[in-house]
C-alpha positions in Angstrom: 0.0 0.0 0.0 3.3 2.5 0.0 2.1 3.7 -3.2 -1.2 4.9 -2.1 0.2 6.0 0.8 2.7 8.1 -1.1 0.1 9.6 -3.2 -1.8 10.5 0.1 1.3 12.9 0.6 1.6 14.2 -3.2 -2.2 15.1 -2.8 -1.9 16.7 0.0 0.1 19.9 -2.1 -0.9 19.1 -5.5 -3.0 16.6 -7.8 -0.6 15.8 -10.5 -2.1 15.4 -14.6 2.0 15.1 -15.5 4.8 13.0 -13.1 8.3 13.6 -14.1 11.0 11.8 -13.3 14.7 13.3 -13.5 18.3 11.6 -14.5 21.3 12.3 -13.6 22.3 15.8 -13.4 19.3 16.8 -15.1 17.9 18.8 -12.0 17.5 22.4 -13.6 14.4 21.2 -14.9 13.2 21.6 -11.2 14.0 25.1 -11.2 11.0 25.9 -13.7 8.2 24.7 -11.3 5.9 27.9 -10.3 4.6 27.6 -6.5 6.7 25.0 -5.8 6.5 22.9 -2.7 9.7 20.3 -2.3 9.0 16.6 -0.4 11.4 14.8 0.5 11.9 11.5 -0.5 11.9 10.2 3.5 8.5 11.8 3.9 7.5 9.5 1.0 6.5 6.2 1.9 8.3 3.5 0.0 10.6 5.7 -2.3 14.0 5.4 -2.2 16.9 7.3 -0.7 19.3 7.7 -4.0 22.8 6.7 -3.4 24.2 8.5 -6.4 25.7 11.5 -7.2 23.1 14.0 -9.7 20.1 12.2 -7.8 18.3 14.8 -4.9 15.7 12.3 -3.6 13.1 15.2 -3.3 9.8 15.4 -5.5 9.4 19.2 -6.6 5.3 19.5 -6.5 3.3 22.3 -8.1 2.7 23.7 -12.0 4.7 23.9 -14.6 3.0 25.5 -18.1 -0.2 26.2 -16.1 -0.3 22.6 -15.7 0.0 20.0 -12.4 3.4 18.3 -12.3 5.3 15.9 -9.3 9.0 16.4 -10.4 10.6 13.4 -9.0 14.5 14.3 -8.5 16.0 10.6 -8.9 15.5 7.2 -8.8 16.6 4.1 -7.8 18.9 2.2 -9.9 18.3 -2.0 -10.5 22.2 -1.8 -9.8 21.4 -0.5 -6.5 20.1 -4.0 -5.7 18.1 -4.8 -2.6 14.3 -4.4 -2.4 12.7 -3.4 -5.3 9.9 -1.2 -4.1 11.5 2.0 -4.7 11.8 1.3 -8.3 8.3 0.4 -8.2 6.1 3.0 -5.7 7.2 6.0 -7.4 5.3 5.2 -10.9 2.2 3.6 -9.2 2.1 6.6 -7.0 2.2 8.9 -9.6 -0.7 7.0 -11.3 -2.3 7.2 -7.9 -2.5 10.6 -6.7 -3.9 11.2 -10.4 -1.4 12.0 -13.1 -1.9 10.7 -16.6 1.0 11.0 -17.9 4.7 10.3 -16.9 7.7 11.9 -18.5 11.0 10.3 -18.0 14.4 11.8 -18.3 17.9 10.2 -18.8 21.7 10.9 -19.2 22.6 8.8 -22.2 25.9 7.5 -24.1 25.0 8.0 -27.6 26.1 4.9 -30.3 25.8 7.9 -33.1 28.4 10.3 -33.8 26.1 12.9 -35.0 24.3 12.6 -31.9 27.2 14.4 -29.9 27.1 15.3 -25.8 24.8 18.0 -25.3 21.8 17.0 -27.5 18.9 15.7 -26.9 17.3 12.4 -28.1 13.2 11.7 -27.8 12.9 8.0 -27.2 11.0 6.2 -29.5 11.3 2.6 -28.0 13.5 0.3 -26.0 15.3 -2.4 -25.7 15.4 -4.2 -22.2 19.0 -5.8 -21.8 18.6 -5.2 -17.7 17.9 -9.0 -17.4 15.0 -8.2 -15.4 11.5 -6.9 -15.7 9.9 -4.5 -13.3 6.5 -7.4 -13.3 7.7 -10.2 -12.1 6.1 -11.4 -9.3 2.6 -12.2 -8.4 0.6 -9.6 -10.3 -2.1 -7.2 -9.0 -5.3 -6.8 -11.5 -6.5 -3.9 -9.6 -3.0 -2.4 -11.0 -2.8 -3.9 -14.8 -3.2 -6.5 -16.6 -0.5 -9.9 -16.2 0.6 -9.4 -19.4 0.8 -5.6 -20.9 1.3 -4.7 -24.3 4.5 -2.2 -25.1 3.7 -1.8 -28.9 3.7 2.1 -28.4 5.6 1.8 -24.9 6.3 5.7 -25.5 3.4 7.5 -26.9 3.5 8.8 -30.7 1.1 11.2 -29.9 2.6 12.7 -27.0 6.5 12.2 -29.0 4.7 14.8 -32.2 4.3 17.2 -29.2 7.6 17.1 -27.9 9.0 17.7 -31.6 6.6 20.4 -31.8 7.1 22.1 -28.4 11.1 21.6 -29.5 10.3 23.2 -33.0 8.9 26.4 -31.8 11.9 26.8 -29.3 14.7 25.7 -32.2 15.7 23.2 -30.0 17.5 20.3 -32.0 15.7 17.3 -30.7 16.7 14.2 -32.6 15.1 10.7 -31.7 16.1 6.9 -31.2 16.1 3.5 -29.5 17.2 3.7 -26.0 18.9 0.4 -24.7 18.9 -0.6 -21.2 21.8 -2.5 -19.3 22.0 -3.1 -15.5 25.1 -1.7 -14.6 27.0 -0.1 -12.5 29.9 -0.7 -14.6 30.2 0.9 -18.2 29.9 -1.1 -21.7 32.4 -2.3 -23.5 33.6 -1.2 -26.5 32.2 -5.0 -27.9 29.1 -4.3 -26.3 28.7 -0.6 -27.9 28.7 -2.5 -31.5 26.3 -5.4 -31.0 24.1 -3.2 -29.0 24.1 -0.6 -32.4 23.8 -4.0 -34.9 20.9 -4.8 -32.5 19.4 -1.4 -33.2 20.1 1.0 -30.5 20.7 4.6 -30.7 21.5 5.3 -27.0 22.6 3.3 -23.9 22.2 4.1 -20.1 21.1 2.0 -16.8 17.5 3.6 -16.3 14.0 4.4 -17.8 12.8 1.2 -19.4 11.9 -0.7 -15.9 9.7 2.9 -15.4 8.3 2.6 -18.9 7.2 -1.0 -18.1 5.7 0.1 -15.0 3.5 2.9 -16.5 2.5 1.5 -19.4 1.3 -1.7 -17.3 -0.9 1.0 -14.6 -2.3 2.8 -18.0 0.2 6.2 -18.1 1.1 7.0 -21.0 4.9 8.1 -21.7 7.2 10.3 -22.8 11.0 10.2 -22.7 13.9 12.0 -23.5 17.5 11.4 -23.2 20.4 13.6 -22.5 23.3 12.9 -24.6 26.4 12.8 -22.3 28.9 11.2 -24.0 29.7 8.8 -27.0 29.7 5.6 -25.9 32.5 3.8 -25.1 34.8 2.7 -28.1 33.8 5.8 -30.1 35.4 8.9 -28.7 38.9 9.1 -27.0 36.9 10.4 -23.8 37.6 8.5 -20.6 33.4 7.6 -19.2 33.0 8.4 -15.6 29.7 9.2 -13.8 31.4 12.7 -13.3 32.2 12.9 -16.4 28.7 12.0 -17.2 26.9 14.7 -14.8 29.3 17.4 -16.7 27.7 16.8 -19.9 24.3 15.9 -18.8 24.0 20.1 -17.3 25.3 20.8 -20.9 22.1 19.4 -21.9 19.8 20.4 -19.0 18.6 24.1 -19.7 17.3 23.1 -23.8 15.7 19.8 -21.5 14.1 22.2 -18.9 13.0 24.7 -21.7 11.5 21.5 -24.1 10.0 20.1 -21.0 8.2 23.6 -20.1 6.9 23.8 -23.0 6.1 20.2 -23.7 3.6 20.4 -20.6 2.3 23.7 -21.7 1.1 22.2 -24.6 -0.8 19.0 -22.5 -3.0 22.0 -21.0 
């Protein structure tokens, strides 16, 4: 019942129509909420205290575009390990205290050179190379369904607005598979080209296990990655999660701008 719980708490300052959840070193975004009121995490029942650098653990509550947003700074990681209900309650308690839709945000290694650090990717699909799913387990009905469909796992309709919203700003917003690994440690340069002849665009250690949960509690989703780095075996770069958080604020203010304006556009 944490994620009920947790929306009790979200309510209490704001009825969310939009959730967004922030990667790593992407918290600028939380910056443009009007009438803000921060939670933290620990007054959240069942989220998790982040244990990595570029993650708050504070949900940023109030409007952004005229609109009702929870901005969720951070996440738990699957390579955090240990009990997986922070991974879980913060999606079903978004869905809870009434949003609609969840946005979710990345810092991503790009497998294209013309997708340098800095830009930003829209997320068209996934692939899940985690080697877990988010659902497995005894499942709840009153939740979703045992067996969800991810044919449009992000939403087209809601992807056309992002280009749009990043159109009117001139805000180069290019688009891609995101591929999923557990981590903690970076790819390999092997790994870089079988997961680009697999068909990936971008790599990183988040998002998809969030997708899964929202699609399966009927939110529908949009995500966008910011390009940190070229992945590994295609720049002469050194990866390192500081390295990482560096380029990831390169990225941040076009990601709080597009994400302002995204919203604006769901009113």
């Amino acid at each position: 019942m944490s994620a009920n719980d947790a929306a009790a708490v979200i309510t209490r300052h704001v009825r969310p129509r939009v959730g967004i959840v922030l990667g790593s070193g992407l918290g600028a975004v939380a910056d443009t909420v009007q009438d803000a009121t921060t939670v933290g995490y620990e007054e959240l029942p069942g989220f998790p205290r982040p244990g990595v650098a570029g993650h708050a653990g504070k949900a940023v509550l109030g409007t952004l575009g005229g609109v009702p947003v929870a901005v969720l700074m951070g996440r738990a990681h699957f390579y955090e390990g240990g009990d997986p209900e922070p991974r879980i309650t913060p999606v079903r308690a978004l869905q809870a205290a009434g949003a609609e839709v969840l946005v979710l945000t990345n810092a991503a290694g790009s497998l294209r050179a013309e997708l340098g650090p800095g830009r930003l990717m829209a997320i068209t699909d996934h692939i899940n190379l985690t080697g877990s799913n988010p659902l497995i387990g005894p499942n709840d009905e009153s939740i979703g369904p045992r067996f969800p469909s991810l044919r449009d796992a992000y939403d087209p309709k809601l992807r056309a607005e992002l280009h749009a919203a990043a159109s009117e700003l001139g805000i180069e917003l290019g688009e891609g598979v995101y591929l999923a690994v557990s981590g903690p440690s970076f790819e390999t340069p092997a790994e870089i080209r079988a997961f680009a002849t697999l068909g990936a665009d971008a790599v990183g250690m988040s998002t998809v296990h969030e997708a899964i949960l929202a699609r399966h509690c009927g939110l529908r989703v949009a995500a966008v990655s910011a390009i940190s780095n070229l992945a590994e075996g295609l720049s002469d770069v050194p990866l390192s999660h500081e390295q990482t958080l560096a380029d990831a604020q390169r990225a941040a203010g076009d990601l709080a701008r597009l994400l302002e304006a995204f919203v604006g556009r769901l009113a």
